[in-house]
Structures are given as C-alpha cells and as structure tokens.
DOGU-8096 format. One record per residue (C-alpha): x, y, z; residue in one letter. Coordinates in steps of 0.2 Angstrom, whole numbers, padded with zeros to 4 digits, always signed. Each point is the difference from the previous one (the first is absolute). Example, Ala and Ser with C-alpha at 12.3 -4.5 7.8 and 13.67 -1.06 7.14 Angstrom:
BEGIN
+0062-0022+0039a+0006+0017-0003s
//
This chain:
BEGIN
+1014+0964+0716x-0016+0005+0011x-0007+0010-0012x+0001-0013-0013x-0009-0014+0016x-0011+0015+0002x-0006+0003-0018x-0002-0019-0002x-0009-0002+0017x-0013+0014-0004x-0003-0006-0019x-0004-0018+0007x-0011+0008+0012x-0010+0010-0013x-0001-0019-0008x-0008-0007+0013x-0010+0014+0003x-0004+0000-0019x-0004-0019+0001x-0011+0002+0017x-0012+0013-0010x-0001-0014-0012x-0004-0014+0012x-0013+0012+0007x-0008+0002-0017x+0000-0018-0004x-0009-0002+0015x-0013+0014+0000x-0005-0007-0019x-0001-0019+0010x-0014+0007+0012x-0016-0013+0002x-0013+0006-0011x-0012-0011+0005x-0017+0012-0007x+0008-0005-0017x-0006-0016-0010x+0013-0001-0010x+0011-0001+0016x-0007-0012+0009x-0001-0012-0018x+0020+0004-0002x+0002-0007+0022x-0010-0014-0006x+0007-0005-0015x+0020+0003+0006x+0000+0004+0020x+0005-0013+0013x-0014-0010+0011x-0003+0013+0012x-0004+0014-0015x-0011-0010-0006x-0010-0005+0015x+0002+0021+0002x-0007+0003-0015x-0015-0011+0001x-0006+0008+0015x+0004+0017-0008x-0010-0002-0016x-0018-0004+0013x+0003+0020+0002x-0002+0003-0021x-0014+0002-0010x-0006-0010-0014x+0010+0009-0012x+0016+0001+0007x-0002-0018+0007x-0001-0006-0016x+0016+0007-0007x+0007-0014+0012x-0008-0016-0010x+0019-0005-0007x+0006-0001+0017x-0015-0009+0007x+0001-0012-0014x+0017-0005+0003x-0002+0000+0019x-0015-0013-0005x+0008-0009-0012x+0019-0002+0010x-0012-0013+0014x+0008+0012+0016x-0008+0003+0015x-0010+0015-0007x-0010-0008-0013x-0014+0000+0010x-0001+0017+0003x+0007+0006-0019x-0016-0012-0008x-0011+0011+0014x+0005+0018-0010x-0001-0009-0018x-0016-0007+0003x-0007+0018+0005x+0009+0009-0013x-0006-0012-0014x+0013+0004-0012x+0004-0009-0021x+0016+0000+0007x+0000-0013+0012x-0012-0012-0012x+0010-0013+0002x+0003+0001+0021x-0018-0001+0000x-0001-0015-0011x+0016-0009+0011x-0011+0002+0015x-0017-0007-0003x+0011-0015-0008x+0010-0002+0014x-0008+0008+0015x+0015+0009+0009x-0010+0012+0009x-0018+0004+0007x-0005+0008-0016x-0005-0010-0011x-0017+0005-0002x+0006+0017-0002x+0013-0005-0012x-0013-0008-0011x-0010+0016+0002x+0014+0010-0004x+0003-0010-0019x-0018+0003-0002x-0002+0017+0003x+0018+0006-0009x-0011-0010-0018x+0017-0011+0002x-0010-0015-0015x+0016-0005-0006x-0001-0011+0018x-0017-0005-0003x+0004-0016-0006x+0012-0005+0013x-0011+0004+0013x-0014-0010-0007x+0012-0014+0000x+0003+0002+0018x-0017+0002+0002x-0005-0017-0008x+0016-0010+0007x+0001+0005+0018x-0010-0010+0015x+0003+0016+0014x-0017+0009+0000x+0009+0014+0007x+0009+0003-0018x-0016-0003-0009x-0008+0014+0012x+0015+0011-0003x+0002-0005-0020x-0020+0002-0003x+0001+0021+0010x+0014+0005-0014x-0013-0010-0015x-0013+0016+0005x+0011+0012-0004x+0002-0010-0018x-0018-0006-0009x+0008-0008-0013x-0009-0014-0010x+0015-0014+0004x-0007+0002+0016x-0019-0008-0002x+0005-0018-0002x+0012+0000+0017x-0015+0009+0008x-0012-0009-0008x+0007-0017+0010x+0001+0010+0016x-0019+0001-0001x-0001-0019-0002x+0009-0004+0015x-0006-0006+0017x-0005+0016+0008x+0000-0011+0017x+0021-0005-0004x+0004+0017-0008x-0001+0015+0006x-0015+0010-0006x+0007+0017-0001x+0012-0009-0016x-0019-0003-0006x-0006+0018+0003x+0016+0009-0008x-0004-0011-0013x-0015+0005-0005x+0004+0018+0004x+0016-0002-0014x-0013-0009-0012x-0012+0011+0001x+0012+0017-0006x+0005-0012-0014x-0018-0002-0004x-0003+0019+0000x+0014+0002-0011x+0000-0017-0010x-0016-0010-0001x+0004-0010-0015x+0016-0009+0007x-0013-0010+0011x-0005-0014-0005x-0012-0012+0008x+0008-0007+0013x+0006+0017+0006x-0019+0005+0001x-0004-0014+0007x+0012+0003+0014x-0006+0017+0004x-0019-0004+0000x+0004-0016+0011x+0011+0012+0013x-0015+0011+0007x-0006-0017+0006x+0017-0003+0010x+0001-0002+0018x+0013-0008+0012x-0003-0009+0016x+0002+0015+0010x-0014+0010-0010x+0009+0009-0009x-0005+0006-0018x+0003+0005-0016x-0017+0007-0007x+0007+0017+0000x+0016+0000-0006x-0006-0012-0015x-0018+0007-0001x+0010+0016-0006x+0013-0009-0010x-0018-0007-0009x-0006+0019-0002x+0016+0003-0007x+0000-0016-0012x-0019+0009-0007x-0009-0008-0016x+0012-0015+0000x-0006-0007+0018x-0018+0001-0004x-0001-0016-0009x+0008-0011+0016x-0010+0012+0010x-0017-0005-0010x+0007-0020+0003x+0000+0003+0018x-0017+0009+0003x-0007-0016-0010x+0009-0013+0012x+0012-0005-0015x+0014+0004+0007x+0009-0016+0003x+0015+0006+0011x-0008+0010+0011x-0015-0012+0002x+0015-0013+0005x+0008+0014+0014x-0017+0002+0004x-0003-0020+0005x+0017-0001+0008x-0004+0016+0014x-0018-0004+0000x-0001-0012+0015x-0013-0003+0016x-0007+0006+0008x-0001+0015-0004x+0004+0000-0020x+0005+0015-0001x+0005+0001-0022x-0016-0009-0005x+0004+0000-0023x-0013+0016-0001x+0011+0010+0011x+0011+0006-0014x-0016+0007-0009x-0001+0014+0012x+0019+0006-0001x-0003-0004-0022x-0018+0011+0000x+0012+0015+0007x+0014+0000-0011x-0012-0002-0015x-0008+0014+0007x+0017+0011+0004x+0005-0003-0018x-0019+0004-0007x+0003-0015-0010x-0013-0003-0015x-0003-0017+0002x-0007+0005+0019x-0015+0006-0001x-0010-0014-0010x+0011-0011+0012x-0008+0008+0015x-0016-0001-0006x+0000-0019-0004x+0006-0002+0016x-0015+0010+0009x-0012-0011-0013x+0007-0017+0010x-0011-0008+0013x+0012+0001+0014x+0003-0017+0008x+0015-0009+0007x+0005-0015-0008x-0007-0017+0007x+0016-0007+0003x+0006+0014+0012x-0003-0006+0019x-0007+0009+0015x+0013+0015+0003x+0008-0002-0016x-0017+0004-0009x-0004+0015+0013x+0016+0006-0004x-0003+0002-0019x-0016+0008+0002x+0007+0012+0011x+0015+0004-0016x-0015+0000-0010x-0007+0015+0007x+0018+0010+0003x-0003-0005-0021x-0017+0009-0004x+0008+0014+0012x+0013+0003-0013x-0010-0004-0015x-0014+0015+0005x+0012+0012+0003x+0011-0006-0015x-0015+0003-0012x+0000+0019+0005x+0019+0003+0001x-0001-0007-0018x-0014+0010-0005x-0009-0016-0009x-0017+0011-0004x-0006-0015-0003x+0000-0009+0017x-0013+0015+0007x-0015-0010-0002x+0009-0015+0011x+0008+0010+0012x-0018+0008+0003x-0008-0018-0002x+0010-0003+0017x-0002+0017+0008x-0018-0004-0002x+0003-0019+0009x-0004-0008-0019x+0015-0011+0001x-0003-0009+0018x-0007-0018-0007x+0016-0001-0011x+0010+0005+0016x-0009-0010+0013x+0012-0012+0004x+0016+0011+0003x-0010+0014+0009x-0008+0004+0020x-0006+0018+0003x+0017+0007+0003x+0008-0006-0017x-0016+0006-0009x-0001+0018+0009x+0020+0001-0004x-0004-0005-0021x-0017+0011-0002x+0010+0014+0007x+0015-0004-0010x-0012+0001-0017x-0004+0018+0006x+0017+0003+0000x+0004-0006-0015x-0013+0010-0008x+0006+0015+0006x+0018-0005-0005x-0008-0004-0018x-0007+0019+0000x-0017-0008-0004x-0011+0014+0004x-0014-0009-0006x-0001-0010+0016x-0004+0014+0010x-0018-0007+0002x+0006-0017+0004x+0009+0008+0013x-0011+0012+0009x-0014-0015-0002x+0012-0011+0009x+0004+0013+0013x-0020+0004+0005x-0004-0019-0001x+0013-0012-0004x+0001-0016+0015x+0012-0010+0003x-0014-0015+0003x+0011-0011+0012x+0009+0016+0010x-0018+0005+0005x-0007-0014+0005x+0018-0001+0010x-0004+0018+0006x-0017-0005+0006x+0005-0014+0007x+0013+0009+0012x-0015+0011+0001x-0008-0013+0009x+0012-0003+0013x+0002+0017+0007x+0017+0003-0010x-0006+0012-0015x+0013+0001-0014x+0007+0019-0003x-0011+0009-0013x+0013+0006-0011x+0008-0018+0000x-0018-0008-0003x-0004+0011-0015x+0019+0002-0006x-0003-0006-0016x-0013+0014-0003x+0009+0012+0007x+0016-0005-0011x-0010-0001-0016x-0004+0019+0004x+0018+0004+0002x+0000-0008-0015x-0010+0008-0009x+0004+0017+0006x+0019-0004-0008x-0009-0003-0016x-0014+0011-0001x-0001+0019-0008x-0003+0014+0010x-0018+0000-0009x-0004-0017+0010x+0001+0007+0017x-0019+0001+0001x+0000-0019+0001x+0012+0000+0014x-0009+0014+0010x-0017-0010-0003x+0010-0015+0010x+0002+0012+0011x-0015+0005+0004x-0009-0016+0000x+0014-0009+0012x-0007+0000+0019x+0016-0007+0009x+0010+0015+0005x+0018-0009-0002x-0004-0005-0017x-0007+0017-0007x+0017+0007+0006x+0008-0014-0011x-0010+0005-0014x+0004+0019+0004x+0019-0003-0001x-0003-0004-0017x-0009+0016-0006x+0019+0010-0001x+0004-0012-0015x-0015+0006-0010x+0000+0018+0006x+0021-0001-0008x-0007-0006-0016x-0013+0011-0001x+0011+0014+0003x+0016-0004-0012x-0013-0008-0014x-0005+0017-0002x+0016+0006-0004x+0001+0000-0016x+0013-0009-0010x+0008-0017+0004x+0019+0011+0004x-0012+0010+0013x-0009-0017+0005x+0015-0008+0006x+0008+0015+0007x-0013+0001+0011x+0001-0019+0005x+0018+0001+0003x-0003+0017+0012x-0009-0012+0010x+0012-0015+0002x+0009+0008+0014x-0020+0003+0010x+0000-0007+0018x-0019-0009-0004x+0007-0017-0007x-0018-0002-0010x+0006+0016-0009x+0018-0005-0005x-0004-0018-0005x-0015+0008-0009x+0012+0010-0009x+0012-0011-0006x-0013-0012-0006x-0007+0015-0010x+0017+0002-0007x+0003-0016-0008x-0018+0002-0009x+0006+0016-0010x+0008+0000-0016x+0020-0001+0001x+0007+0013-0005x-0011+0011+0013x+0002-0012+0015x+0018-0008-0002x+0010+0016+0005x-0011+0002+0013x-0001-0017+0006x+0022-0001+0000x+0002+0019+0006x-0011-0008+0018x+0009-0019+0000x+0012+0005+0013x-0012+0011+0012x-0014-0009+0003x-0005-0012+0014x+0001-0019-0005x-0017-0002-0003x-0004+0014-0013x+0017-0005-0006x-0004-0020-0004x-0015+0008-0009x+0012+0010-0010x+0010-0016-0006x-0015-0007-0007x-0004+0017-0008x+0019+0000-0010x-0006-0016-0006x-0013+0007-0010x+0008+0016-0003x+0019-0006-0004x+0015+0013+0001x+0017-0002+0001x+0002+0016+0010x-0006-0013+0011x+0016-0011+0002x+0014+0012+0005x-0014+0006+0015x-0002-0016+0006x+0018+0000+0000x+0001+0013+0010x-0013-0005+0015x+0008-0018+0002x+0014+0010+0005x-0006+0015+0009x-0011-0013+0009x+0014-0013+0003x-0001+0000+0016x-0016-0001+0004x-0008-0017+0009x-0013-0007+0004x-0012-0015-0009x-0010+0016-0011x+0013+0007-0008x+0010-0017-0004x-0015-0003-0010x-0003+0017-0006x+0021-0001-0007x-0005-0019-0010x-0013+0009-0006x+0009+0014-0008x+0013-0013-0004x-0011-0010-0009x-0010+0015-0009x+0018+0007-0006x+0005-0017-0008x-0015+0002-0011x+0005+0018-0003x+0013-0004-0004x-0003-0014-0014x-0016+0011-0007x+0015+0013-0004x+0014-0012-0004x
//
C-alpha cells in the first residue's frame, strides 16, 4: 500500500514539476519587448489601460521605422476617444503614414487634439487626393480661422487645380478681418499650380494674383513677396494684367489703392503699383516691357491737377521709385534699343520732361541709375558717355547746394559732392574692356583731389581683370578666367567678373556662372542672377535648390532678398524649361 501512495505521490510530483517548466516557458516567451514595433502595436491594440499608456511612453524610444510598425494601434487608440488620443494623434502625425488617412481626416473635421494643422499637413504630404474634396468643403464651410489655417498647410502639399477657385476667394477677402497668412498660403498654392498648370486660370484667377502683391493689413503686413512669386510663377499669362496696371488701368487695384490712400500722409497714391508692375515685367523679361518703358520715360512727368498738397508730393515721389525701375529694367531686358535714352539721361537730356517730380537728390539717384542700366544692357558703346560723364558731368543744383555749404564754413565731403562722377567711372570701369583703361588712367592723372583719385584708382583692378582674361583666348577660357576671380577679396574685381560673365556666349559662361552660384558673396552673386537670365540653364534649378537649403538658416535683411531673388529667377527657369 505505501509503495503504491509512494509511486502515485512521485508521478504527481514529476507532473507538477513538468507543469511548472511549462509555466516558466509561457512566461519567459511573455517577456516585455518593448524595442519591438510590432509589440508595442499588439499592447495597443489588445493590452489593458495601463499597457497602453506603457506602450505609448515606450514607442518615444523607437525610430521612425520601427515606430511606424505601430500605426494600427495608434489608430485605434485615436479613433476609440480614450484618454490617449492625444498623445497616439502626436506619433501619427510624425510618422505620417496612408494608413491612418482617414484618422487624419477625423481630426481636422473634428478637432480632438492640438494637431490639426499637422494632421492637415500629414494628408498633404502622404498625396492622400481622394480627401481633397472634403477638405475643400471644410475649407469653404467653416467660420474657425484656426481650421482654414490648418486645412490651407495640408493644400501645399496638394497643388491641384480644384484648388484655384477656393484660393481664388481667399484673396478677395478682407485682409483686415481674415487672417493674412490664409492670403499668403494662398498665393504660395496658386503659384505651384501656376508653374505646373497655367491654363486652368482664368481671368479672375490672374486678376487675384496680380492684385495680391498690392495687399497689406492694418498691421503692415504684406503680400508682395509671396504673390510677387506666385506672379513669376504665373509667367506670360500675368503680363497683360501687369501691362493694365503699369498704365493705371487697373480697376481693382486703383479701388484698394483709394480705400488705404488717406491724409495725411497718402501713403498708396494710384501710381504706386507702377513701381512693383515695372519689376515684374522686368523679372519675367516680358516683350511688351520695353516699348512700355520707353513711352513711359517719353511722358512729361507731372502729378495730376486734381491731386492735393501731400497727396501730389506723394505721387511724384512713386514717380521717381518708377523711372528707378524702368532704367534698370531697360538693361535687365537687354532692349538695345533704349541705349540712346538711357544715355539721353546719363547726359541730363531728360531733366525738362522730369522737372516737376525731380530735386538734386532724385536726379543724382536717376542719372546714376541710367549708367546702370547701361552697363546691365552690355552697351559698350556708352563707354564714352560714361567716362565724359565721369571727367565733367554736374549735377547743376547739388553744386550750387555744395557751394553753398561751402559758404557757411560747412564743406560737403569730396567723394559725396562729386559721387555721381565717381559712380559713372565705376560704371564705366564694369563696362569697359581692358583696352579702355587708358581713359581711366588719364582721369587719373588729371584729378587733383587726392580722395577722389583713390576712387578712380579702385577702379583700375576691373580693367587690369578684363585685360587680362580678354587675352585668353576662347570664350571657354574667357569665362574660366572670370569665374577664378568670383571668389577675389577686391569686391570691384568679383562684381567685375560676374558682369563679364553674363556678356559671354552661353554655352561658355553658364556652367561657369552655375558651378560659382553657391560660393560667392551676395553682391557678385545678385550679379550672377541677372547673368542666368541671359545665359538660361537648367543645371541652374537643382543648384538653386540646393543653396536655399544649405543657406536655410541664414538671417538677416541681405540674404532674405538675395533667397526672393533666387526664388523669383528659379520660377522663370523653371517655365523657360517646362
């Protein structure tokens, strides 16, 4: 009888034994694994309240890819309305998965969580269009600027043609009672739908654009550069409404232009929006411009009769912001057929048709703005005009203002009472061939002022670099030699350099010109824009690509309008090689 007890006793014991190694196994294979993806997804979807709040913590530890093997789980934690939905909408909007479309979706409509924006975003960037239409719905029905702000983010990631009548409407809305931001993604939207689909504008969608550059709230804030480059983007198609505002045809933005322009000050006189026109017509070296310009120059310049007081002032001072434009415009163009008139006022030939809107400041700034212009035009004809003006050119009413300080015992700084001759030497020292330095060293030779010789003399490296790389040979050598200098510490050499670049033929000066883009200083570089629009490559696009984001970062008034310039050259690129 014992032995029978003892045989039963010890085979029940080697059961238990048997069924403890099996416990233990169960529960070594049930050890957290909370490094796994696919773990953490499987607490989320099936684990009680305190695995998932575990879980949720665990997955900040993962990487993208592992993180994103947790989407089911996250969705559902979302989409069951518990206590974590914050949190699991956090993870999805980061990972950004097609998965979790329509999480996305549920939150910009019913705003659960902080992240709507990024939800929004999120449907943008995963190419999620099947939602485009709901969201535009949204868009259009809801009140909460919030959800327009959040709902108008995701329409970046989406350019799509539906989207210019909405966005269309946004631009015609009270920039004062809206938010101006929903104005500015506007533009930004239209603008990629331009570059990819020009003919699904129609008028009024132009219209909108052209009128958005003359935008401004109450708080001064603007949209001339998010729509000026929505305008570059648009190309040929603006230039007619363009043409129509220059002229002061432009009905609706005359009528903002009435509304904002109020005493005392009148600040938007009606010929206000010929300046910011003049520019785009010149950024998109638009045919009509240059016959345009020059009718413009050919007008006695006088402000209306009916304007009063300050408000006339005010449009005489646009008037001469305009001829700036215009004179450099010419050149940017390359109208060889404006070098006789941009001379005619180097020379002071233009000051009877200009008396009204001029004092010797204004006509200082225009008669150095036509040497400019000349040697943006490559006219090196004008040589002569400029060395004449730079021996003997007055600025009749700054000198009798010089002599007159003269007079009182407070003399007026040499270089600053002869500037204009000085700067009609730099000028013609950027246009001049190395041939020409003779005329620049006989300047020098007959100028007695000591501070002004050396001004001359700083000149004399430009010629000395064109002497030396015209000799080289070959246009290929030519601009290899120009681009070697770019990178030179003497800023007459560089910007010497890069205006001889954009006067060489392209196939010769545009490698060179796009190989340098990102590794010069800003000045030689703006110079370098204009030269790649004479000399076009699309080699060109991807390197601007490349320095708006190596140069992201960077701050500061000089490169903000060193990027819209880049900006605005690569939407013309970009529509010269479409």
């Amino acid at each position: 009888m014992n032995t029978i007890i003892s045989v039963v006793e010890s085979r029940s014991f080697r059961t238990w034994l048997g069924l403890c190694a099996l416990v233990l196994t169960i529960s070594a294979c049930e050890q957290p694994n909370w490094k796994s993806g696919k773990y953490i997804n499987q607490k989320l979807l099936d684990g009680s309240t305190t695995d998932r709040r575990i879980a949720l913590k665990k997955l900040e530890e993962l990487d993208d890819k592992k993180r994103a093997k947790a989407v089911p789980g996250l969705v559902q934690t979302y989409m069951s309305g518990e206590g974590n939905r914050e949190e699991a909408m956090r993870f999805l909007v980061d990972i950004r998965s097609e998965k979790a479309k329509d999480t996305y979706l549920k939150e910009v409509e019913e705003q659960h969580t902080d992240y709507v924006g990024a939800a929004a975003e999120a449907l943008g960037e995963i190419g999620a269009k099947d939602t485009l239409g709901d969201l535009i719905e949204l868009y259009e029905s809801t009140n909460d600027n919030s959800t327009k702000r959040a709902i108008v983010r995701g329409f970046q990631y989406m350019p799509d043609p539906k989207l210019i009548d909405p966005l269309t409407k946004t631009l015609y809305s009270n920039v004062d009672n809206n938010p101006i931001a929903l104005h500015s993604y506007s533009c930004e939207i239209l603008g990629n739908i331009a570059q990819q689909n020009p003919d699904a504008f129609d008028d009024k969608a132009k219209r909108a654009l052209v009128r958005g550059q003359f935008l401004a709230n109450n708080k001064g804030q603007n949209l001339s550069k998010p729509c000026g480059l929505a305008v570059q983007k648009l190309g040929e198609p603006a230039v007619p409404f363009l043409v129509e505002t220059f002229k002061g045809n432009n009905k609706e933005i005359n009528q903002w232009f009435r509304k904002y322009n109020t005493p005392p000050d009148y600040p938007y006189p009606q010929n206000r929006a010929k300046v910011t026109a003049a520019r785009r017509l010149t950024t998109l070296r638009a045919d009509d411009a240059s016959a345009l310009f020059l009718d413009d120059m050919n007008e006695t310049k006088k402000a209306p009769e009916q304007l009063p007081g300050k408000h006339a002032v005010a449009w005489r001072k646009k008037e001469g912001q305009v001829l700036h434009e215009v004179l450099f415009g010419l050149g940017e163009i390359g109208a060889s057929e404006a070098r006789e008139s941009l001379e005619e006022v180097l020379l002071g030939e233009y000051k009877k048709k200009w008396t009204n809107i001029t004092d010797w400041s204004i006509t200082l700034q225009l008669r150095q703005d036509a040497a400019f212009g000349l040697v943006r035009l490559g006219a090196r004809e004008s040589t002569d005009a400029l060395i004449e003006m730079a021996r003997d050119g007055v600025i009749v009413d700054m000198e009798r203002r010089a002599s007159m300080l003269e007079k009182r015992g407070k003399p007026m700084k040499i270089t600053q009472r002869y500037q204009f001759n000085w700067m009609s030497a730099k000028a013609f020292a950027y246009l001049a061939e190395g041939d020409d330095m003779s005329e620049l060293e006989e300047l020098i030779d007959d100028t007695e002022e000591n501070k002004l010789r050396k001004k001359y003399e700083s000149f004399l490296p430009a010629l000395e670099l064109a002497k030396a790389c015209g000799n080289k040979g070959s246009a290929k050598a030519q601009a290899q030699c120009y681009g070697e200098k770019l990178s030179s510490n003497d800023v007459i050499v560089r910007e010497k350099a890069a205006w001889e670049l954009g006067r060489l033929p392209k196939e010769a000066a545009a490698p060179v010109v796009v190989e340098h883009l990102g590794d010069v200083e800003l000045d030689a570089r703006e110079i370098l824009t204009l030269a790649l629009y004479n000399n076009p490559h699309e080699s060109a696009i991807k390197k601007i690509d490349t320095i708006l984001e190596e140069e992201s970062d960077e701050t500061g008034s000089a490169y903000e309008r060193d990027h819209h310039r880049l900006k605005l050259l690569r939407a013309w690129l970009k529509n010269q090689f479409a």
